[in-house]
N, CA and C atoms as an extended XYZ file, in Angstrom:
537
Properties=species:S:1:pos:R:3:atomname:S:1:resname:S:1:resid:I:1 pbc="F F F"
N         0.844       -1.173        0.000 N   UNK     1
C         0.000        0.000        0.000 CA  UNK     1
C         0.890        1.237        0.000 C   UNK     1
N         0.699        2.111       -0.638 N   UNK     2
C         1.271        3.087       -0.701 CA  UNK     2
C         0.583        4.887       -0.772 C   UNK     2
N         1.602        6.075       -0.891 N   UNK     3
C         0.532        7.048       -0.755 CA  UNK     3
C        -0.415        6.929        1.000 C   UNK     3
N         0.456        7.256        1.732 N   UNK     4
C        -0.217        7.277        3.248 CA  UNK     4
C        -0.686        8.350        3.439 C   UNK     4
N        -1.928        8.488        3.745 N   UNK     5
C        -2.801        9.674        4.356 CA  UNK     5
C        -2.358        9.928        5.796 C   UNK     5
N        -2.120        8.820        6.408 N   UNK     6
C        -2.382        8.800        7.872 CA  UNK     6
C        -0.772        9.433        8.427 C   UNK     6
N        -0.858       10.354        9.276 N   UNK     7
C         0.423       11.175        9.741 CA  UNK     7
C         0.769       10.539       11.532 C   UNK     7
N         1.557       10.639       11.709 N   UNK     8
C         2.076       10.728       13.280 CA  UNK     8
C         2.037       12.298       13.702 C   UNK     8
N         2.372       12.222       14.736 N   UNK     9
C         2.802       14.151       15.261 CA  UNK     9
C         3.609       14.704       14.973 C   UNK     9
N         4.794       13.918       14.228 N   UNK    10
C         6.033       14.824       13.739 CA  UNK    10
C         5.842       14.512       11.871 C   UNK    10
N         4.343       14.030       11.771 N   UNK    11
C         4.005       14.511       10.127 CA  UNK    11
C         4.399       13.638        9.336 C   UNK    11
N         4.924       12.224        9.952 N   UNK    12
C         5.005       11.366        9.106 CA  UNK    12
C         4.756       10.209        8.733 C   UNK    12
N         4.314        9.497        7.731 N   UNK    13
C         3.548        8.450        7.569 CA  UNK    13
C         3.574        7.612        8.525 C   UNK    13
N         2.332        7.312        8.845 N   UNK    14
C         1.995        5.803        9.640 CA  UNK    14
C         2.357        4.581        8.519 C   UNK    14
N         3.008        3.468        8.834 N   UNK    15
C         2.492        2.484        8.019 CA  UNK    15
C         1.754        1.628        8.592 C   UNK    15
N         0.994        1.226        7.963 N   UNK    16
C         0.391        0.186        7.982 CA  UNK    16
C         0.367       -1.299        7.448 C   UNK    16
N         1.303       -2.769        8.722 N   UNK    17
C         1.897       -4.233        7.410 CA  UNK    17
C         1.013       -4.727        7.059 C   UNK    17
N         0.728       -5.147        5.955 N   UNK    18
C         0.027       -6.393        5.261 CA  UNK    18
C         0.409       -7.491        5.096 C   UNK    18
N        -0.034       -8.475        5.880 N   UNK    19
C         0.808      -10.071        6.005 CA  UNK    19
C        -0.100      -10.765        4.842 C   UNK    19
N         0.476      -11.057        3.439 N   UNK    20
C        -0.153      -11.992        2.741 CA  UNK    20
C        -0.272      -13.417        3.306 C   UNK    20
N        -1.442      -14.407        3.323 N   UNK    21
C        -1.822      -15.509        4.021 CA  UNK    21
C        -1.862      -16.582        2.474 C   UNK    21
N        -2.210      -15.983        1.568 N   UNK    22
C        -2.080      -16.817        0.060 CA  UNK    22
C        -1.622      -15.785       -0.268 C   UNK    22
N        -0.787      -16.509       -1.864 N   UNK    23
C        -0.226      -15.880       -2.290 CA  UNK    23
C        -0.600      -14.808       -3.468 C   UNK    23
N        -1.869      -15.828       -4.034 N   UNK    24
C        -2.935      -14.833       -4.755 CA  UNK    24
C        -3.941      -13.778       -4.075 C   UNK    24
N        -3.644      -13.989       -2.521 N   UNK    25
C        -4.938      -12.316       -1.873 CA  UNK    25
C        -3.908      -11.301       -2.447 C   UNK    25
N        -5.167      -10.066       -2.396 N   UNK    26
C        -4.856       -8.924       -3.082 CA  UNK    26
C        -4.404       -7.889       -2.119 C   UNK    26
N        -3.142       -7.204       -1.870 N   UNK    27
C        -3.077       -5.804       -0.945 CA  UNK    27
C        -3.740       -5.131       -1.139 C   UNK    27
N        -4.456       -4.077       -0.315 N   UNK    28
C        -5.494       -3.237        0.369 CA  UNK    28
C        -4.734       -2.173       -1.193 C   UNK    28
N        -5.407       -1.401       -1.627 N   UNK    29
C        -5.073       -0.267       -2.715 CA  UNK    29
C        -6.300        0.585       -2.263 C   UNK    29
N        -5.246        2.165       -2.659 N   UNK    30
C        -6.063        3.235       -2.598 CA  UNK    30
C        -6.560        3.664       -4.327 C   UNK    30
N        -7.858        3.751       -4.768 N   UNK    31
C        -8.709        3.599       -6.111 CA  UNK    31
C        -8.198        5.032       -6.236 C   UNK    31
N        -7.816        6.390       -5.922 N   UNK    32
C        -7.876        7.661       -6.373 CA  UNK    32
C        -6.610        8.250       -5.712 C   UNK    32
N        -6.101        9.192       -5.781 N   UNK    33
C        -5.054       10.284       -5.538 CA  UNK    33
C        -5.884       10.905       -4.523 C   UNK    33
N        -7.402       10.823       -3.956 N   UNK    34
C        -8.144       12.052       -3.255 CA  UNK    34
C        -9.130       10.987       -2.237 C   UNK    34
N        -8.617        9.302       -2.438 N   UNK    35
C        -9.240        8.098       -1.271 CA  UNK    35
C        -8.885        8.918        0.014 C   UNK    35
N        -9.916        8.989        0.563 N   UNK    36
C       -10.153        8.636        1.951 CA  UNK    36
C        -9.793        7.288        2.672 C   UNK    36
N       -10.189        6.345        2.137 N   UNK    37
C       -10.357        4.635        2.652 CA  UNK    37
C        -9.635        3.999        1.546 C   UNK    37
N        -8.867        2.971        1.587 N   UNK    38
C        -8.275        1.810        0.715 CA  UNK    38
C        -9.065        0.723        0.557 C   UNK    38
N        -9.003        0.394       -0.679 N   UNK    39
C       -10.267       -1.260       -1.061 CA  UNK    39
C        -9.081       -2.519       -0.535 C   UNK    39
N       -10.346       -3.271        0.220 N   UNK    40
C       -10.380       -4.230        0.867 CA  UNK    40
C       -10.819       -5.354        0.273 C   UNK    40
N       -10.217       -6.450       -0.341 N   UNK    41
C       -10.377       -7.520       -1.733 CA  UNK    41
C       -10.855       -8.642       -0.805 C   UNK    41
N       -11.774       -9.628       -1.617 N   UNK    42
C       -12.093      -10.537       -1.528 CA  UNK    42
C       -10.972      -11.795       -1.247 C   UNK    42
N       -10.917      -12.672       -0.735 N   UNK    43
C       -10.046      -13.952       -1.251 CA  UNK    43
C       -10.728      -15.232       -1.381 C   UNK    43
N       -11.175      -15.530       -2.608 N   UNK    44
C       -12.269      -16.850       -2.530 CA  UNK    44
C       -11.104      -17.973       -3.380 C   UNK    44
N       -10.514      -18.166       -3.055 N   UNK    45
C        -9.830      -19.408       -4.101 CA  UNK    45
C       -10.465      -20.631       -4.523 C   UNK    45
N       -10.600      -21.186       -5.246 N   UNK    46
C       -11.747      -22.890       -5.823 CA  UNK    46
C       -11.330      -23.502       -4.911 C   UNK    46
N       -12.276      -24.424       -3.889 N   UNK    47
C       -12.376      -25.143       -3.128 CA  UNK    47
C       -12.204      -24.685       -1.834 C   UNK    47
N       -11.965      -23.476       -1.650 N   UNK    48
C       -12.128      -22.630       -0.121 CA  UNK    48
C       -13.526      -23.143        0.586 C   UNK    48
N       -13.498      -22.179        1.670 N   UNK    49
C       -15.195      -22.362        2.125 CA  UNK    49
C       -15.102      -21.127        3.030 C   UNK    49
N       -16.674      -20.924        2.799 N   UNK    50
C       -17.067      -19.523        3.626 CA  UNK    50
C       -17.964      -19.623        4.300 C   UNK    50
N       -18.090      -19.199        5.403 N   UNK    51
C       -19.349      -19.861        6.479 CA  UNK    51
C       -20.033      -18.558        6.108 C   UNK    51
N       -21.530      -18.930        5.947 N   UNK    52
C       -22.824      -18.444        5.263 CA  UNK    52
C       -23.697      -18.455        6.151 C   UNK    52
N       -24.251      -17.353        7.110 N   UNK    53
C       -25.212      -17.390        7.811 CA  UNK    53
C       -26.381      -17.789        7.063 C   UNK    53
N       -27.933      -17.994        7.413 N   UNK    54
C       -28.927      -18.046        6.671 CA  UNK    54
C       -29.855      -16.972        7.294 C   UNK    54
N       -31.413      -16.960        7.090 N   UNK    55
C       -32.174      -15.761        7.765 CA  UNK    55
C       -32.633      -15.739        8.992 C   UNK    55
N       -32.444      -16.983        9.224 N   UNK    56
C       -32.929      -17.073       10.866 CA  UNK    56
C       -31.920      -16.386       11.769 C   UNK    56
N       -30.563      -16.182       11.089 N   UNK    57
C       -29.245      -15.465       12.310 CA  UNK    57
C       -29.065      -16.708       13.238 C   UNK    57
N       -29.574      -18.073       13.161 N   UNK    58
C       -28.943      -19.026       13.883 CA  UNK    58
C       -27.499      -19.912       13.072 C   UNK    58
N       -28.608      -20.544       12.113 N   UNK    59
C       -28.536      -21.457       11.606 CA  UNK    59
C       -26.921      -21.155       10.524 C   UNK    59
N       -26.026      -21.883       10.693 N   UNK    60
C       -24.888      -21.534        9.134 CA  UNK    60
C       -24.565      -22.506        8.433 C   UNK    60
N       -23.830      -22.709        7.785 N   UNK    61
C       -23.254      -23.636        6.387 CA  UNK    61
C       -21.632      -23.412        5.888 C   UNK    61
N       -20.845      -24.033        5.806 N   UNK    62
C       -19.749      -23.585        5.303 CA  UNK    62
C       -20.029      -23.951        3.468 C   UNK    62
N       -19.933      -22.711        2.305 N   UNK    63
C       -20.203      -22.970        1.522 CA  UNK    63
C       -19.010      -23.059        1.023 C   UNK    63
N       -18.851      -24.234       -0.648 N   UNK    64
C       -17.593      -23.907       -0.812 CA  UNK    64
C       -17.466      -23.227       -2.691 C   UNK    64
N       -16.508      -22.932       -2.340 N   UNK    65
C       -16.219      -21.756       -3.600 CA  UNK    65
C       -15.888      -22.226       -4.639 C   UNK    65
N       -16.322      -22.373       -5.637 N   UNK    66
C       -16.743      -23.030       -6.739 CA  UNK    66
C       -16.457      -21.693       -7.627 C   UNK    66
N       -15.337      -22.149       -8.778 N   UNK    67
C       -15.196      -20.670       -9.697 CA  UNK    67
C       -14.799      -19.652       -9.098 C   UNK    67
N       -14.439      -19.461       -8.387 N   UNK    68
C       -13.659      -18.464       -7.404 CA  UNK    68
C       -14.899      -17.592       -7.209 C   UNK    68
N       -16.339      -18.007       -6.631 N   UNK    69
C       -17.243      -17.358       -6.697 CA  UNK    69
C       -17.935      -17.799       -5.511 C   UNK    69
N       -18.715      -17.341       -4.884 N   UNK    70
C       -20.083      -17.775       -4.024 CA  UNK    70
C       -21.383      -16.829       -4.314 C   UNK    70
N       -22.650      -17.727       -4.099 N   UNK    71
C       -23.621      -16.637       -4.068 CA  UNK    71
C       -23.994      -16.340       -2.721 C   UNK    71
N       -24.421      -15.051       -2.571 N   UNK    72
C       -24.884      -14.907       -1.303 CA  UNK    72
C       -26.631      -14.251       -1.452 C   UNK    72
N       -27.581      -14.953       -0.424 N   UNK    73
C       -28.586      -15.155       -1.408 CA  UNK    73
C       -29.910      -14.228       -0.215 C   UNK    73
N       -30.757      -13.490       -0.710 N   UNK    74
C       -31.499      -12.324        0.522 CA  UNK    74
C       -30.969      -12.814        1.497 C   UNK    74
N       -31.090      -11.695        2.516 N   UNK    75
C       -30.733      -11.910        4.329 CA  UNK    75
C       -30.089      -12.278        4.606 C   UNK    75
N       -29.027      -13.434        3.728 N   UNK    76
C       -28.065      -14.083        3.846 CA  UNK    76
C       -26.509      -13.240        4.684 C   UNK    76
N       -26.236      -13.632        5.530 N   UNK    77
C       -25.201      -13.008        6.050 CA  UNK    77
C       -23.797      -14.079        5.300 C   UNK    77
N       -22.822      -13.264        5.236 N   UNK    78
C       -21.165      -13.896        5.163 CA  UNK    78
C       -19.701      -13.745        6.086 C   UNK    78
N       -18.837      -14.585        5.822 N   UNK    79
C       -18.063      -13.955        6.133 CA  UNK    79
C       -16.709      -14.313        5.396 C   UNK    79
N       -16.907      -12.912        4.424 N   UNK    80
C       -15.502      -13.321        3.335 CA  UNK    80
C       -14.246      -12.841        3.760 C   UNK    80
N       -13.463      -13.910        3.537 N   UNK    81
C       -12.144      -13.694        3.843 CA  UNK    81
C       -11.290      -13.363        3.202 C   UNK    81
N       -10.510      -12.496        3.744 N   UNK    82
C        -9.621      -11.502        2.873 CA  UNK    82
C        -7.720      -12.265        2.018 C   UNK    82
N        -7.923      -13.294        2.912 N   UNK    83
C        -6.336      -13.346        2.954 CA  UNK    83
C        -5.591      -12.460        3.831 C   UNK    83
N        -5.373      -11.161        3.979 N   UNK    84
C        -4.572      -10.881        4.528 CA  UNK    84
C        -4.978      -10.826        6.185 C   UNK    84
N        -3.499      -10.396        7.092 N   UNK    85
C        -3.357      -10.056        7.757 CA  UNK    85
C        -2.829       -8.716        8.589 C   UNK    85
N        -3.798       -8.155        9.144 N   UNK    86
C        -3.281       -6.244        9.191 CA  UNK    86
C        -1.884       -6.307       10.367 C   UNK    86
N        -0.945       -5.925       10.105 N   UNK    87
C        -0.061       -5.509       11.331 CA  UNK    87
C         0.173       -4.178       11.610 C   UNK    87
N        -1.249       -4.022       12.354 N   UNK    88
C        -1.583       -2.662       12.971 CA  UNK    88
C        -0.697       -1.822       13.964 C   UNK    88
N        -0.524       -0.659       13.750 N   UNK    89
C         0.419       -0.096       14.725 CA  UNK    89
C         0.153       -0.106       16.462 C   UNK    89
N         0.980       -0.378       16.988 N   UNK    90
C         0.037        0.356       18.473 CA  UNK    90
C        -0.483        1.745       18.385 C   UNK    90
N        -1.349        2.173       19.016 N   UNK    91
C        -1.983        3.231       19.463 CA  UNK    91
C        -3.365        3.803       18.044 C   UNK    91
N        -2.907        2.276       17.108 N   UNK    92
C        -4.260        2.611       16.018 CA  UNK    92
C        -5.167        1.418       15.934 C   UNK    92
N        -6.135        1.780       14.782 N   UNK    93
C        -7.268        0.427       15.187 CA  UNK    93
C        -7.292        0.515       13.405 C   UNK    93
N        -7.473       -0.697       12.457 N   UNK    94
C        -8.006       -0.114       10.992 CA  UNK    94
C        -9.881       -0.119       11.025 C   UNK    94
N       -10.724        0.628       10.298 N   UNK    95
C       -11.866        0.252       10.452 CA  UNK    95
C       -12.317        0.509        9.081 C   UNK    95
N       -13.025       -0.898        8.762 N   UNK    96
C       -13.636       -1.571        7.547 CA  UNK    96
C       -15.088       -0.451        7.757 C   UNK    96
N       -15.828        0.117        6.265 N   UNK    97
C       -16.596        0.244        6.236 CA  UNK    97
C       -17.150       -0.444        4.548 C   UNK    97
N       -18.763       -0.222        4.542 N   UNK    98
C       -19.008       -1.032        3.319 CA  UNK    98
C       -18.874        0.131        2.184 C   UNK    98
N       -19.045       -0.173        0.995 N   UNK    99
C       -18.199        0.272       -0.154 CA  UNK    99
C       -19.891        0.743       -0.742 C   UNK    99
N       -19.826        2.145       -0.768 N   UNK   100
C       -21.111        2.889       -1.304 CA  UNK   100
C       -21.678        2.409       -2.610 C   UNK   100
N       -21.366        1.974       -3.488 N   UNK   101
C       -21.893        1.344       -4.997 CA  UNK   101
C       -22.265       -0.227       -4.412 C   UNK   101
N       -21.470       -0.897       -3.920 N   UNK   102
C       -22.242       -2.047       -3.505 CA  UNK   102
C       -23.471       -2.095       -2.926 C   UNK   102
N       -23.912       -1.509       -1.403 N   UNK   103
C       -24.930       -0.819       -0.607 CA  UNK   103
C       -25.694       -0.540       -1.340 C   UNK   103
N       -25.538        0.623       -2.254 N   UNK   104
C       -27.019        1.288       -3.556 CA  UNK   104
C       -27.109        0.440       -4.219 C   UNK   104
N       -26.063       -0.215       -5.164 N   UNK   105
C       -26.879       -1.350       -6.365 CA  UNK   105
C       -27.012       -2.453       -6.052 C   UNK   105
N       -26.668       -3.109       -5.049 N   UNK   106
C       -26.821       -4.751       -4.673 CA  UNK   106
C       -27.144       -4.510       -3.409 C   UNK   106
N       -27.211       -4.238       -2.561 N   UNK   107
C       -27.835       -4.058       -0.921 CA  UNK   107
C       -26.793       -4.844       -0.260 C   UNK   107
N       -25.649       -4.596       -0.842 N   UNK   108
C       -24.757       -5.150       -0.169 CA  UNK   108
C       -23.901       -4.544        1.434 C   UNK   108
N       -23.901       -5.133        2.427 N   UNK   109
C       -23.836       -4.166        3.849 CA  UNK   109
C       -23.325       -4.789        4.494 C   UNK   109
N       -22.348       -3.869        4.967 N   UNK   110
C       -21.577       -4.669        6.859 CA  UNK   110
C       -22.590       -4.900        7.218 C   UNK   110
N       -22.386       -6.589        7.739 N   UNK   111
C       -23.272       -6.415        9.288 CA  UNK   111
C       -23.086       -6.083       10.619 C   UNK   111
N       -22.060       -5.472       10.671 N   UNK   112
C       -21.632       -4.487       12.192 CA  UNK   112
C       -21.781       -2.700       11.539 C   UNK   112
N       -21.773       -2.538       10.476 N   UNK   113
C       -22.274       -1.711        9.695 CA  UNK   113
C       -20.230       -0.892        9.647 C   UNK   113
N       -19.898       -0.673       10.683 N   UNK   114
C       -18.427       -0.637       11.247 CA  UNK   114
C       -17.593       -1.677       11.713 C   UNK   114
N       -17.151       -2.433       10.897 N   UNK   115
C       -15.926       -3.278       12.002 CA  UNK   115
C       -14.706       -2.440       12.396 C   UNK   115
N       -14.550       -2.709       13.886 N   UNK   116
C       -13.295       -2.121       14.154 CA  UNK   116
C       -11.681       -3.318       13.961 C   UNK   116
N       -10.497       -3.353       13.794 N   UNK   117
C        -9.717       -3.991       13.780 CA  UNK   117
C        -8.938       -3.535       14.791 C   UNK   117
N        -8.930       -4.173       16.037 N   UNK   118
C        -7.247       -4.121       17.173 CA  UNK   118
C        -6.454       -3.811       16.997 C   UNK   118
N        -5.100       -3.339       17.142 N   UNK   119
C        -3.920       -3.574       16.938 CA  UNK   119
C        -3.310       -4.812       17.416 C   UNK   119
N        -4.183       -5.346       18.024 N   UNK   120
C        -3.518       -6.619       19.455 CA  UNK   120
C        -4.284       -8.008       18.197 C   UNK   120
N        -4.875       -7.948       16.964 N   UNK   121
C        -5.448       -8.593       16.207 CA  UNK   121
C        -5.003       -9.416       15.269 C   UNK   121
N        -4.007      -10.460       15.198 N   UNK   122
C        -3.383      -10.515       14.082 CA  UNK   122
C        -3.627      -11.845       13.359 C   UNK   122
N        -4.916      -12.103       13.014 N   UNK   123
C        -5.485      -13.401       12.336 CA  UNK   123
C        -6.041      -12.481       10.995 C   UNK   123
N        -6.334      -13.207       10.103 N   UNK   124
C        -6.794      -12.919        8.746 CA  UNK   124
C        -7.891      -12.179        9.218 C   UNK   124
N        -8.648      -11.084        8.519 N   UNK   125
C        -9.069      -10.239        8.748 CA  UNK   125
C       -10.983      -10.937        7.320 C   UNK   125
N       -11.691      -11.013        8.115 N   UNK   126
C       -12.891      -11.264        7.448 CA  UNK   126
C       -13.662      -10.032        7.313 C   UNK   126
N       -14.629       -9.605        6.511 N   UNK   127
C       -15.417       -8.855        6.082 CA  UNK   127
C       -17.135       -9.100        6.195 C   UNK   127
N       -17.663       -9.457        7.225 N   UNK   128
C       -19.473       -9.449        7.210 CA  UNK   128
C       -20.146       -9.028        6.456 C   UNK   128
N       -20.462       -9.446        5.549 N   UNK   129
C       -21.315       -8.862        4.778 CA  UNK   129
C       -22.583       -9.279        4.807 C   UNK   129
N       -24.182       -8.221        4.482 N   UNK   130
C       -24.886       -9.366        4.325 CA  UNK   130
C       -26.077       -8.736        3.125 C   UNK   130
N       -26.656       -9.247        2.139 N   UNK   131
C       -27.466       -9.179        1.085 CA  UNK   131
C       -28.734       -8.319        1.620 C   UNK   131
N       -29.015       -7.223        1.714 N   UNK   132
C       -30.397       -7.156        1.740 CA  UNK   132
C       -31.310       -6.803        1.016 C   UNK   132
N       -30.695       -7.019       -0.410 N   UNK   133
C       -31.585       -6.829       -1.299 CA  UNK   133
C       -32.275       -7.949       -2.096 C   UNK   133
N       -33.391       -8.073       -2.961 N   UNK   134
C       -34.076       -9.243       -2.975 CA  UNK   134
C       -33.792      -10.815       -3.960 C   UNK   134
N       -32.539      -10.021       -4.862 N   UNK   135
C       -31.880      -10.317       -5.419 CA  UNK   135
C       -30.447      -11.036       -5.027 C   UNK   135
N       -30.349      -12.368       -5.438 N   UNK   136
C       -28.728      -13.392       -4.701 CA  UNK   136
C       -27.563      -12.227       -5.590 C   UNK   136
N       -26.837      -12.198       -5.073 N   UNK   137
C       -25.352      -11.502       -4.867 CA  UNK   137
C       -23.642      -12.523       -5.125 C   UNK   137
N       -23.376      -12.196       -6.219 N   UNK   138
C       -22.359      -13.311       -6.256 CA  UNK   138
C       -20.931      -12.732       -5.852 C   UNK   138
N       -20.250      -12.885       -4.891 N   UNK   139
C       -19.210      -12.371       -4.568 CA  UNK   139
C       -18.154      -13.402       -5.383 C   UNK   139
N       -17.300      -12.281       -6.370 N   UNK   140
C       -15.753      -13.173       -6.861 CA  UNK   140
C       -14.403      -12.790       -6.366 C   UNK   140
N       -14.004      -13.790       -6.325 N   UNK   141
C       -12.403      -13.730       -5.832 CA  UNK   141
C       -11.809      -12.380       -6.423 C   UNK   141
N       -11.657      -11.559       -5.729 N   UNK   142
C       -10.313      -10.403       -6.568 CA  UNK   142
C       -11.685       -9.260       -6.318 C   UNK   142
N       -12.595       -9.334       -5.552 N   UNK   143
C       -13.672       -8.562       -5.749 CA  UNK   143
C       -13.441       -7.122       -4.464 C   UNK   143
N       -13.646       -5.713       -5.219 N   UNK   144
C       -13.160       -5.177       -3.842 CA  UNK   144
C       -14.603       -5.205       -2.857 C   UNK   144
N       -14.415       -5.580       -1.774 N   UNK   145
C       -15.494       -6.103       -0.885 CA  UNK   145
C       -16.097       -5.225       -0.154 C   UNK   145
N       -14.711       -4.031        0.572 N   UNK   146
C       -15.160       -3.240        1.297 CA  UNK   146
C       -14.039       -2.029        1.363 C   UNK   146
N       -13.992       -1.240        1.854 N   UNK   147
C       -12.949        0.103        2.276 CA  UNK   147
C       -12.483       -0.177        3.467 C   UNK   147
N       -11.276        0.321        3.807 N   UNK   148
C       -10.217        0.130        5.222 CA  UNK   148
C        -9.890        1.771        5.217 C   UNK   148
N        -9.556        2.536        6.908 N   UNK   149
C        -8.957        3.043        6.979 CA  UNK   149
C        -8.211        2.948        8.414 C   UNK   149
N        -6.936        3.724        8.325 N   UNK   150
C        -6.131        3.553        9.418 CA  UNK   150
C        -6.410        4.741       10.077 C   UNK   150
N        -7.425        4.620       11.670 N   UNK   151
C        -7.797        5.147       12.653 CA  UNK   151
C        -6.681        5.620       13.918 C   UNK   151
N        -6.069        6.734       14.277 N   UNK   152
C        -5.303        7.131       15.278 CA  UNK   152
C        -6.471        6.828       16.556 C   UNK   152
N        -6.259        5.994       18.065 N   UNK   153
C        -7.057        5.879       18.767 CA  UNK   153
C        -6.490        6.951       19.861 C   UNK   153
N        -8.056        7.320       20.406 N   UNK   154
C        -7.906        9.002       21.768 CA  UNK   154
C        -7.483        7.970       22.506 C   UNK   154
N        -6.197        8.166       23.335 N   UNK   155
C        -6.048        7.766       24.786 CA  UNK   155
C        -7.972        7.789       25.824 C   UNK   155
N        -8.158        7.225       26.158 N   UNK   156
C        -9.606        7.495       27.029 CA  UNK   156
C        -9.662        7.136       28.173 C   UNK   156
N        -9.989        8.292       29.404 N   UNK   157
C       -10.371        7.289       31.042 CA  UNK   157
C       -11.254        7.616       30.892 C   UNK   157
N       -12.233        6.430       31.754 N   UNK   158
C       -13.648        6.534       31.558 CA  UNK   158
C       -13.835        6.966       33.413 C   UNK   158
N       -14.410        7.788       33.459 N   UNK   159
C       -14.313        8.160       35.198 CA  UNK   159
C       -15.910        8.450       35.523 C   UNK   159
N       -16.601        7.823       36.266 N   UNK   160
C       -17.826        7.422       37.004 CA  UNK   160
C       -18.014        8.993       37.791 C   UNK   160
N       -19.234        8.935       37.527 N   UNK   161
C       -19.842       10.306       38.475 CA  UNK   161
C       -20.826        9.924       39.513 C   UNK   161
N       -20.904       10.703       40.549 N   UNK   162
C       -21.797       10.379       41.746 CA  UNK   162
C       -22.777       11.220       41.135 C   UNK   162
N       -22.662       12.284       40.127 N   UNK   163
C       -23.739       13.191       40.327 CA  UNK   163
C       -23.954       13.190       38.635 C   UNK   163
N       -25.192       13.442       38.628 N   UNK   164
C       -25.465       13.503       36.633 CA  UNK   164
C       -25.331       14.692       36.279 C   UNK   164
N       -24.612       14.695       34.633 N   UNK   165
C       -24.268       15.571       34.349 CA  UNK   165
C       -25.039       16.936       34.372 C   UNK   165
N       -24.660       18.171       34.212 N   UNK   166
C       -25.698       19.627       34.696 CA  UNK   166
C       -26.756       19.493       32.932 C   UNK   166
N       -27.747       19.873       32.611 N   UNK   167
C       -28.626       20.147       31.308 CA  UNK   167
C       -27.661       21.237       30.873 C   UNK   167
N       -27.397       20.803       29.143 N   UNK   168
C       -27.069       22.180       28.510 CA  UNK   168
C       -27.986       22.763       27.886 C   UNK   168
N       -27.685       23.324       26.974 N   UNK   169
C       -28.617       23.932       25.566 CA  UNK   169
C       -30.037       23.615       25.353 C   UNK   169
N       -30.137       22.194       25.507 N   UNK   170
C       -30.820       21.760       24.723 CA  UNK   170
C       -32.313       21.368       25.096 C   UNK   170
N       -33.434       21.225       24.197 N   UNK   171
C       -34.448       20.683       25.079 CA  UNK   171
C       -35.018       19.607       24.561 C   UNK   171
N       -35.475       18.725       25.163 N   UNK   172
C       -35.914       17.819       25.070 CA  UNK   172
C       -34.996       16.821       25.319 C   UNK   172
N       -34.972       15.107       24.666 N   UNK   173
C       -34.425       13.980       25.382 CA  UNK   173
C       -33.872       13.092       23.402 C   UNK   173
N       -34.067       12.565       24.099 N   UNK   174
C       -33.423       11.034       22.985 CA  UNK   174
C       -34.543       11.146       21.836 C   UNK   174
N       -34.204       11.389       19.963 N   UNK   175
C       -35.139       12.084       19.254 CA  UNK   175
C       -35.571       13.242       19.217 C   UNK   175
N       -35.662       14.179       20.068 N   UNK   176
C       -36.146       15.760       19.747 CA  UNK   176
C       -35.577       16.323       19.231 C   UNK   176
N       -34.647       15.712       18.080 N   UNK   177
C       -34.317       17.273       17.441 CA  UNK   177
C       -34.760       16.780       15.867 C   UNK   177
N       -35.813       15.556       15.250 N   UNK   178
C       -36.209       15.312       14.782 CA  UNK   178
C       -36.455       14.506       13.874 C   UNK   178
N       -36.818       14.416       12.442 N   UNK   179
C       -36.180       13.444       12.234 CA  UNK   179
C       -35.261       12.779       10.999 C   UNK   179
């Protein structure tokens, strides 16, 4: 991957490793000179398998990949695997979001809608996806699946109050400002 957006405090590139797991997965690439997020590739090789939720959210299947392809079919949840492995920096997290042309023309969608990635994470990195449109969805090998970006994380203490916070501005509660 190359072309780093992401800076440290003295202004200079973060990297971010990519551990290839096969030798045919694809490295994360940025599509424009003006990306925000890097595409995040499919890895379906012939005779793989991908565990395939169904609509109940119980029930799964390991399907196997036939043509370097699977269908994924309404409601159907997935979980395609990338091949790689992120070797995330300390003090960052990468976070997968779904890829806007997929979402509008195929109803194609995270099902965490956000995955976050650890730095402390270092197993092949899967992608949730799930169909919600009414139409089966064929995911192919080499397919970009989803967007990655490399997140700087806030140091955070979380510190407990005896007393609730004072009302600002605002009026009303959870929904009032519309919709």
């Amino acid at each position: 991957m190359e072309n780093w957006r992401v800076v440290n405090d003295n202004n200079e590139p973060v990297k971010l490793g990519v551990y290839r797991i096969y030798e045919h997965a694809m490295l994360p690439t940025f599509a424009t000179d003006g990306s925000a997020c890097f595409d995040v590739y499919a890895s379906l090789p012939d005779e793989s398998t991908v565990k395939v939720y169904s609509s109940n959210f119980q029930d799964y299947a390991k399907v196997l990949v036939r043509s370097d392809c699977i269908t994924i079919y309404n409601g159907h949840r997935a979980m395609i695997p990338t091949g790689i492995i992120f070797d995330i920096p300390q003090g960052y997290s990468v976070r997968l979001h779904a890829r806007s042309g997929l979402a509008l023309k195929n109803g194609i969608v995270l099902v965490n809608q956000e995955a976050v990635i650890d730095s402390d994470y270092v197993q092949e990195t899967f992608v949730l996806i799930e169909n919600t449109s009414l139409v089966p969805f064929e995911v192919t090998d080499g397919m970009r699946i989803c967007q990655g970006e490399l997140v700087k994380n806030i140091p955070t203490l979380i510190n407990e109050y005896v007393v609730p916070p004072e009302e600002r501005n605002r009026k009303g509660g959870f929904g009032s400002t519309g919709v």
